[in-house]
C-alpha positions as CSV (number, residue, x, y, z in Angstrom):
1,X,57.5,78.2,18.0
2,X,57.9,77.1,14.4
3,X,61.1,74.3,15.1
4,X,60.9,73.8,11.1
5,X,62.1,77.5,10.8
6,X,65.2,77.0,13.8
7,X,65.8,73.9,11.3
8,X,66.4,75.7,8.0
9,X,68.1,78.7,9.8
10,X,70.5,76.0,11.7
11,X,71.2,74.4,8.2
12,X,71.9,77.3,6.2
13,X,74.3,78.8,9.4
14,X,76.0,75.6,9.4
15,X,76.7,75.1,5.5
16,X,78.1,78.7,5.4
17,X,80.4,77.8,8.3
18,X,81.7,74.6,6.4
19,X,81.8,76.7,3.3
20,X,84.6,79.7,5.0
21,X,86.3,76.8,6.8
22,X,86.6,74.8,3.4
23,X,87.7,78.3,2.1
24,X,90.3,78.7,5.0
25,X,91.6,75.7,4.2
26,X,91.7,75.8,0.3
27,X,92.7,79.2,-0.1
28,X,95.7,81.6,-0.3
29,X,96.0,84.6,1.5
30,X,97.4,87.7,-0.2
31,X,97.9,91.1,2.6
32,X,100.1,93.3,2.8
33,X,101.0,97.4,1.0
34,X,102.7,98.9,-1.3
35,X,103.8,102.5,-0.3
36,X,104.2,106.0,-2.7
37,X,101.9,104.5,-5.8
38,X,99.4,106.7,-7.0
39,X,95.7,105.4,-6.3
40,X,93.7,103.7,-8.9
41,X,96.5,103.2,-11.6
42,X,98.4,99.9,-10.5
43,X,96.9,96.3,-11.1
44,X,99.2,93.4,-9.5
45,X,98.4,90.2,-11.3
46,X,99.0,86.8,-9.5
47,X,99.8,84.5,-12.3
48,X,100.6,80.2,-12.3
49,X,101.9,78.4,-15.5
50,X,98.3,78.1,-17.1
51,X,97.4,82.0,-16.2
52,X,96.4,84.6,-14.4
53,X,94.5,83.8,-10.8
54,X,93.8,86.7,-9.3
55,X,94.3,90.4,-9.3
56,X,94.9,92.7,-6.5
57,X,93.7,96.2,-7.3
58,X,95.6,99.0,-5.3
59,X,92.9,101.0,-3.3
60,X,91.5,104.1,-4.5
61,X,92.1,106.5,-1.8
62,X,90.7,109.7,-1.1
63,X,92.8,112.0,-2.3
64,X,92.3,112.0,-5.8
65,X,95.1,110.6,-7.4
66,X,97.8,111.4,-4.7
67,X,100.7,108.8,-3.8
68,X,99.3,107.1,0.2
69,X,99.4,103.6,0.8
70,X,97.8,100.8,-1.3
71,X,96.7,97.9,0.6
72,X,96.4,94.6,-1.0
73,X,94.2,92.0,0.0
74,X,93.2,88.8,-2.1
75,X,91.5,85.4,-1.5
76,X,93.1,82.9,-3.9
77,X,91.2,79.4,-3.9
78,X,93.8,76.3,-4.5
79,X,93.1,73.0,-5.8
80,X,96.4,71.7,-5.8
81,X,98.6,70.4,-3.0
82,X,101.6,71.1,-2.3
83,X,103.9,74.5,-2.7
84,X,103.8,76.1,-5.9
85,X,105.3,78.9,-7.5
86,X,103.7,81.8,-8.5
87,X,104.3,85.1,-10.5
88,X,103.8,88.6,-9.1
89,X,103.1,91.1,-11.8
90,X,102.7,95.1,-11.9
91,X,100.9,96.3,-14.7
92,X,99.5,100.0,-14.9
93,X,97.4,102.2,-17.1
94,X,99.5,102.4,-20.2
95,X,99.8,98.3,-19.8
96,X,103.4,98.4,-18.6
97,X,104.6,94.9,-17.6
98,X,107.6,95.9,-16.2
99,X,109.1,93.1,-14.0
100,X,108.5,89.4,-12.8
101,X,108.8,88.5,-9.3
102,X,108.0,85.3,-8.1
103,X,106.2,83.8,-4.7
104,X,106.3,80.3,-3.3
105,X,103.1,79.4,-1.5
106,X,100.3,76.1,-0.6
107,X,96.7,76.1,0.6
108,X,96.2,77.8,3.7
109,X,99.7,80.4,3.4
110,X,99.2,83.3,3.9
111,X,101.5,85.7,1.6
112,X,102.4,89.3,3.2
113,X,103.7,91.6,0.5
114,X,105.5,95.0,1.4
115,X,106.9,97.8,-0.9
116,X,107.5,100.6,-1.8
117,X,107.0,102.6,-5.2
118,X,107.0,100.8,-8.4
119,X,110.4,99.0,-8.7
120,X,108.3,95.3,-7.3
121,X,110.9,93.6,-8.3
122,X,112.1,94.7,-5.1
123,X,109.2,94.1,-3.0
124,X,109.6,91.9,-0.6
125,X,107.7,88.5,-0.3
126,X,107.3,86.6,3.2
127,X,105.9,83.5,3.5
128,X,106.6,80.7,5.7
129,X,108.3,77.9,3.4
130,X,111.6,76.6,2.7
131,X,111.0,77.8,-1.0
132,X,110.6,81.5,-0.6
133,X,113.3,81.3,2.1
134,X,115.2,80.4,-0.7
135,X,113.4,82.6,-3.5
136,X,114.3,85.9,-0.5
137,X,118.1,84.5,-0.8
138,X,118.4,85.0,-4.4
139,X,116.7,89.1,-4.4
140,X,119.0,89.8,-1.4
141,X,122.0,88.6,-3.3
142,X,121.0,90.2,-6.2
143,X,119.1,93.5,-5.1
144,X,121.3,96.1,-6.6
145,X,121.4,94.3,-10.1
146,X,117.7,94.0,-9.8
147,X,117.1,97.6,-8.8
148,X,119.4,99.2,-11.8
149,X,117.3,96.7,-13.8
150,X,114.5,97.9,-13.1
151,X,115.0,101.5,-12.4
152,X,116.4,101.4,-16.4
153,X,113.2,99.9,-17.9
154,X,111.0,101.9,-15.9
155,X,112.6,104.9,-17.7
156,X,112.3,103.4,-20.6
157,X,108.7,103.0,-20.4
158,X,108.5,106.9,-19.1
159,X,110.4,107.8,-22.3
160,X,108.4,105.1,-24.8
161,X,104.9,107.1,-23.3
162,X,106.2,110.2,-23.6
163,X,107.4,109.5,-26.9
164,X,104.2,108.4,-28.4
165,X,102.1,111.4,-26.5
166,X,105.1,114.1,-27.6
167,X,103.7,117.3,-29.2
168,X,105.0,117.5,-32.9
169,X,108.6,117.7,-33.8
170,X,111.0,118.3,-36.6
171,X,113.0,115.4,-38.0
172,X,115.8,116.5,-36.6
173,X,114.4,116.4,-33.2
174,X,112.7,113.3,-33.1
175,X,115.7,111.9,-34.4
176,X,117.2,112.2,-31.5
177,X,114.5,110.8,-29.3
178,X,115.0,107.7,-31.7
179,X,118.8,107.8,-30.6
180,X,118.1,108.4,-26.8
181,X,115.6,105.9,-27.3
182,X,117.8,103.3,-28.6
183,X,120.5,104.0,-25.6
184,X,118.1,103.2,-23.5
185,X,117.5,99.8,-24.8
186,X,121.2,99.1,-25.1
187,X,121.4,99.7,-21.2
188,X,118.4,97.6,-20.1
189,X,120.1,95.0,-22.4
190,X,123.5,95.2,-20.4
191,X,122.0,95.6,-16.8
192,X,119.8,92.5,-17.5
193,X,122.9,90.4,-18.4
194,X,124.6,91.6,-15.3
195,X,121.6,91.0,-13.3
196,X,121.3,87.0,-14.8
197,X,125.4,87.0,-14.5
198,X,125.0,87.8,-10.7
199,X,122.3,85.1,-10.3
200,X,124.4,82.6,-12.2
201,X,126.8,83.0,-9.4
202,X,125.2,83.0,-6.5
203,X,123.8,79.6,-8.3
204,X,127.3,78.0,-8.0
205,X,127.1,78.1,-4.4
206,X,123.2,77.2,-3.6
207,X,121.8,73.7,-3.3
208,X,119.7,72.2,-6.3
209,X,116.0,72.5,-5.5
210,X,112.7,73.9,-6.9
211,X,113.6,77.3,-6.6
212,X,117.5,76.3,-8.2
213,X,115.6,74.7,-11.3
214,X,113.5,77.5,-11.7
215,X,116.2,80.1,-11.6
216,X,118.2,78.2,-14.2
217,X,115.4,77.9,-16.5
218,X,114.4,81.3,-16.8
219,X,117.8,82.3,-17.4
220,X,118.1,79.2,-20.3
221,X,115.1,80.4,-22.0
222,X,116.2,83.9,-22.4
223,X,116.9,84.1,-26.0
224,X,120.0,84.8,-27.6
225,X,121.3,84.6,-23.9
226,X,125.5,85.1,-23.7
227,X,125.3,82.9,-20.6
228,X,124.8,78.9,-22.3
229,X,128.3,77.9,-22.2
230,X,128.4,79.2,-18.3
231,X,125.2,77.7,-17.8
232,X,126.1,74.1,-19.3
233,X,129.0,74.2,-17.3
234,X,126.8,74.3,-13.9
235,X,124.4,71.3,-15.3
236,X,127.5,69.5,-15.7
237,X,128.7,70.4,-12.2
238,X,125.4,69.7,-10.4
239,X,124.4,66.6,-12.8
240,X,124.1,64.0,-10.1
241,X,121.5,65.8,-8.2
242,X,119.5,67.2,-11.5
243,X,119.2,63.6,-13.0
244,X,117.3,62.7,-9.9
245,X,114.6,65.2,-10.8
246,X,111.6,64.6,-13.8
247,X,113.1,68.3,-15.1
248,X,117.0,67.4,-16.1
249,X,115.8,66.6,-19.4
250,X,113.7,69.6,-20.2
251,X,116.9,71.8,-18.4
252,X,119.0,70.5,-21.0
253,X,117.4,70.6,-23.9
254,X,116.5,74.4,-23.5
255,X,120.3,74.8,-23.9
256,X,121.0,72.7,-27.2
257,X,118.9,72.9,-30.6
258,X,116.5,70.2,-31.5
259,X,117.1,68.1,-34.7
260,X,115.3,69.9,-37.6
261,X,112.2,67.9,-38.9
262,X,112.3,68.7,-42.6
263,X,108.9,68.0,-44.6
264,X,109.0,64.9,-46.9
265,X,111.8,63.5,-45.2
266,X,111.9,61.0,-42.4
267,X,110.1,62.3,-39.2
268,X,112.3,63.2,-36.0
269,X,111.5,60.7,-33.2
270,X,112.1,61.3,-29.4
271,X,110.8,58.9,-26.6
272,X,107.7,59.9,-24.8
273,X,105.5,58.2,-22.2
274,X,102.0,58.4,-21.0
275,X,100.9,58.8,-17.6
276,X,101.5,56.1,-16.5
277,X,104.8,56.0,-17.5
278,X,104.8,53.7,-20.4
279,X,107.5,54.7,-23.1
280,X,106.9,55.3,-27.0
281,X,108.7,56.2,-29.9
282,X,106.6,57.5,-33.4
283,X,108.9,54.1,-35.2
284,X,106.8,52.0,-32.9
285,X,103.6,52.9,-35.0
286,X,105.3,52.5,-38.3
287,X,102.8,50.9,-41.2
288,X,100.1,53.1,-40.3
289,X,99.3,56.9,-40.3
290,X,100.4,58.9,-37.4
291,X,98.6,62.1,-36.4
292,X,100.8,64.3,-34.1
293,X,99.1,66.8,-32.0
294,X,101.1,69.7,-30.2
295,X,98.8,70.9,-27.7
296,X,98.4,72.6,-24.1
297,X,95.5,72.2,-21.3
298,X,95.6,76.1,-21.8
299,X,95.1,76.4,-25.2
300,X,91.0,76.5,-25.5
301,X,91.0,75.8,-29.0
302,X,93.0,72.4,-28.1
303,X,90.4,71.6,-25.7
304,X,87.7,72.5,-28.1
305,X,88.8,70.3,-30.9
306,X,88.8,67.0,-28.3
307,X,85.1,65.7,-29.0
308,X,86.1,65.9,-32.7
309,X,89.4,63.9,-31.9
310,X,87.7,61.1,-30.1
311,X,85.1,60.4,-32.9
312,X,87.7,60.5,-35.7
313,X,89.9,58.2,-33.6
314,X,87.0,55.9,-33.0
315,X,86.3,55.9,-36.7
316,X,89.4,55.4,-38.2
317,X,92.0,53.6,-35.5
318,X,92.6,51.0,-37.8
319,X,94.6,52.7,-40.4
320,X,95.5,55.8,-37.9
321,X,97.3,56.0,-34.7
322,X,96.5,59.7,-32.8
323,X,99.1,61.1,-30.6
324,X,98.2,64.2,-28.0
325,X,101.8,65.9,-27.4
326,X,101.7,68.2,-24.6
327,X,103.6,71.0,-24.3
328,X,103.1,71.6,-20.9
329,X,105.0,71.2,-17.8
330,X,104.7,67.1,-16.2
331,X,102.6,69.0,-13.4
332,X,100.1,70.8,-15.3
333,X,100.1,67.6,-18.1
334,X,99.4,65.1,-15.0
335,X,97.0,67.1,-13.6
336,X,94.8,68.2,-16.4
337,X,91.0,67.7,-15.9
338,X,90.8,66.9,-19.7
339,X,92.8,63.7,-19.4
340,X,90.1,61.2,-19.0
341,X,88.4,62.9,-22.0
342,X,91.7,61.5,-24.5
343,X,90.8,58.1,-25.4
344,X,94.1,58.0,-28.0
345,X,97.6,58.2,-27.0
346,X,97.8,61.3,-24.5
347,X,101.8,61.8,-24.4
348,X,104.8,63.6,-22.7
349,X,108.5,64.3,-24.0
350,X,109.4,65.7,-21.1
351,X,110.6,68.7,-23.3
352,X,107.8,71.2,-23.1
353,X,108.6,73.6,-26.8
354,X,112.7,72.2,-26.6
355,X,111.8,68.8,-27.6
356,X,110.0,67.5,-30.9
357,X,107.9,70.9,-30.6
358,X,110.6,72.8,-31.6
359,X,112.1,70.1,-34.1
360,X,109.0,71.2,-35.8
361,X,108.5,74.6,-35.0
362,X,106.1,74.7,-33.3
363,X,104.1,78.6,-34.0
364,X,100.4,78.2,-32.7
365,X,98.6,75.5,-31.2
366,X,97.3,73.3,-31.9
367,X,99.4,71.7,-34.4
368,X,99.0,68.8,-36.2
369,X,101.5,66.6,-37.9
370,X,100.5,63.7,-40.2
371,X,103.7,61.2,-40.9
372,X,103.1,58.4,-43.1
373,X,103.7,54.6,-42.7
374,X,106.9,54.5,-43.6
375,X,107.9,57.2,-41.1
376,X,107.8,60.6,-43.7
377,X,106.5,63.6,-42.7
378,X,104.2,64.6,-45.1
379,X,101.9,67.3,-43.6
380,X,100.7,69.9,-41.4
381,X,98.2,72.2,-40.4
382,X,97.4,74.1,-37.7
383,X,93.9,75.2,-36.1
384,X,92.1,73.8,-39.3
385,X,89.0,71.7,-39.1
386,X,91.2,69.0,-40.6
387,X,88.6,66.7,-38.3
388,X,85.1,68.0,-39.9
389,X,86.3,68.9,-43.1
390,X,87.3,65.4,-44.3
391,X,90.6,66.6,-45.1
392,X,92.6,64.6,-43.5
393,X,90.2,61.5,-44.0
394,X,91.3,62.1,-47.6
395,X,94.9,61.9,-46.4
396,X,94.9,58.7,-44.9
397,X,92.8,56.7,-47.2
């Protein structure tokens, strides 16, 4: 008997079991059905801050196109430690995005998901944590705002469809589609405030924690929200316990407006700090150049432009300090795989796009902001070869 052959056949048995228990222990787990959704239209996307992760397709049956159950089933593999939030998305054919819900979950949870119909804002999530305890304390609290919600912007996306598919019409007549049209938006626009309203309150009464944060930074960041004064009030009320978190300062700036950086003038300075937790102002560099970059570990383009970065840096440090300013959150910055690759000044403000990204408005990444030795802004570009070109070589000599 050939023993070499048991050999090889033990060894390739073996590294597949290692492999699935690596797996099992790496991975989420995402089960569960969605009932009454018609087969083969309905993507759910699993998203994190720096994208999507995974999709679940809903089954195709075999009844053509009539409403059964979808079952969802999904292998997720995790890198990070720890319990993270994640965001549960519906979109279908016409690329309707109509609602976010949001899971907690680690490596190793498994995530049981159980509907019915489209409304998934309404879904409900189990998973065995503290945070989606939490996470189901909020929707039960707030189920009928969310419902109305929701049940008012699908219609809306019935009516936009039909709309756009309508057979022809007089003026008169599609004016009033415009008008119905326009009704609709009004509502969604009320029901949502009600909706953020109801979660403000049931706010007032909830301890400060992940879930807490990320409730009150979603509503913050809603723009033109009615809700700031209410919502500094309840910073101000829980400011003890949100000082003792690395967010407070990002939670309050998203309620103020930056200082306007105006080109010319003297640059707007913030304090920021590496990882290592080392603090830095832009006046600390003053009497050579400083090149501001606004970038994100999920903007390929930033990530592109780092070999071109390093050997600029390397050839012109002397009359040029280089400053990467992330934009990200201090979990995604920290644990970026492109760190090691910054050999400059790779920097936090803590601020995300309410800090010294949106004193200089920030629009596309990357961005790049020269300011002069005596502390003037005095250019910027965006995605331009500014490193190949010799552009800003010229500026700095």
């Amino acid at each position: 008997m050939n023993t070499g052959y048991f050999r090889f056949l033990f060894i390739i048995l073996w590294t597949g079991f290692c492999v699935h228990a690596v797996a099992q222990h790496d991975s989420i787990f995402i089960q569960g059905y969605i009932n009454n959704v018609v087969d083969n239209d309905m993507n759910i996307a699993i998203a994190e801050d720096m994208g999507t992760v995974g999709i679940l397709k809903h089954d195709v049956g075999k009844n053509e196109g009539s409403s059964q159950d979808g079952f969802l089933d999904l292998i997720y593999m995790q890198r990070k430690s720890g319990t993270h939030y994640y965001k549960l998305k519906i979109n279908l054919e016409e690329n309707w995005n109509l609602i976010e819900t949001v899971f907690w979950a680690a490596k190793g949870d498994t995530v049981r998901i159980e509907g019915d119909g489209y409304l998934n804002g309404t879904w409900k999530i189990m998973v065995d944590n503290p945070e989606q305890q939490e996470q189901n304390f909020f929707q039960d609290a707030c189920m009928e705002e969310i419902k109305a919600y929701q049940q008012t912007l699908w219609d809306y996306a019935e009516y936009r469809d039909w709309r756009r598919y309508a057979p022809e019409m007089n003026e008169m007549e599609w004016n009033k589609t415009v008008m119905h049209k326009e009704r609709l938006e009004k509502k969604m626009d009320s029901l949502k405030i009600v909706w953020h309203r109801k979660v403000l309150e049931v706010m007032k009464n909830r301890p400060v924690g992940n879930v807490w944060v990320r409730k009150f930074s979603e509503l913050a960041k809603v723009e033109g929200t009615p809700l700031t004064g209410d919502l500094i009030r309840l910073y101000r009320w829980n400011k003890a316990e949100l000082e003792k978190r690395p967010d407070a300062g990002l939670l309050w700036s998203m309620l103020h407006d930056a200082p306007k950086a105006i080109l010319g003038e003297r640059c707007i300075d913030r304090k920021m700090y590496d990882l290592k937790g080392n603090s830095y102002q832009l006046s600390d560099f003053q009497g050579k150049y400083i090149l501001l970059t606004f970038w994100s570990r999920g903007c390929s383009n930033c990530v592109a432009k780092i070999p071109d970065m390093a050997k600029f840096h390397e050839q012109h440090k002397d009359k040029l300090t280089m400053i990467n300013l992330t934009i990200d959150s201090d979990e995604a910055w920290r644990t970026c795989r492109f760190n090691d690759k910054i050999t400059w000044l790779n920097l936090s403000d803590g601020r995300s796009v309410y800090g010294l990204a949106k004193s200089y408005e920030l629009k596309s990444l990357p961005m790049h902001i020269l300011i002069s030795p005596d502390g003037k802004w005095v250019k910027r570009w965006g995605g331009d070869p500014i490193f190949e070109n010799g552009e800003l070589e010229l500026c700095i000599q």
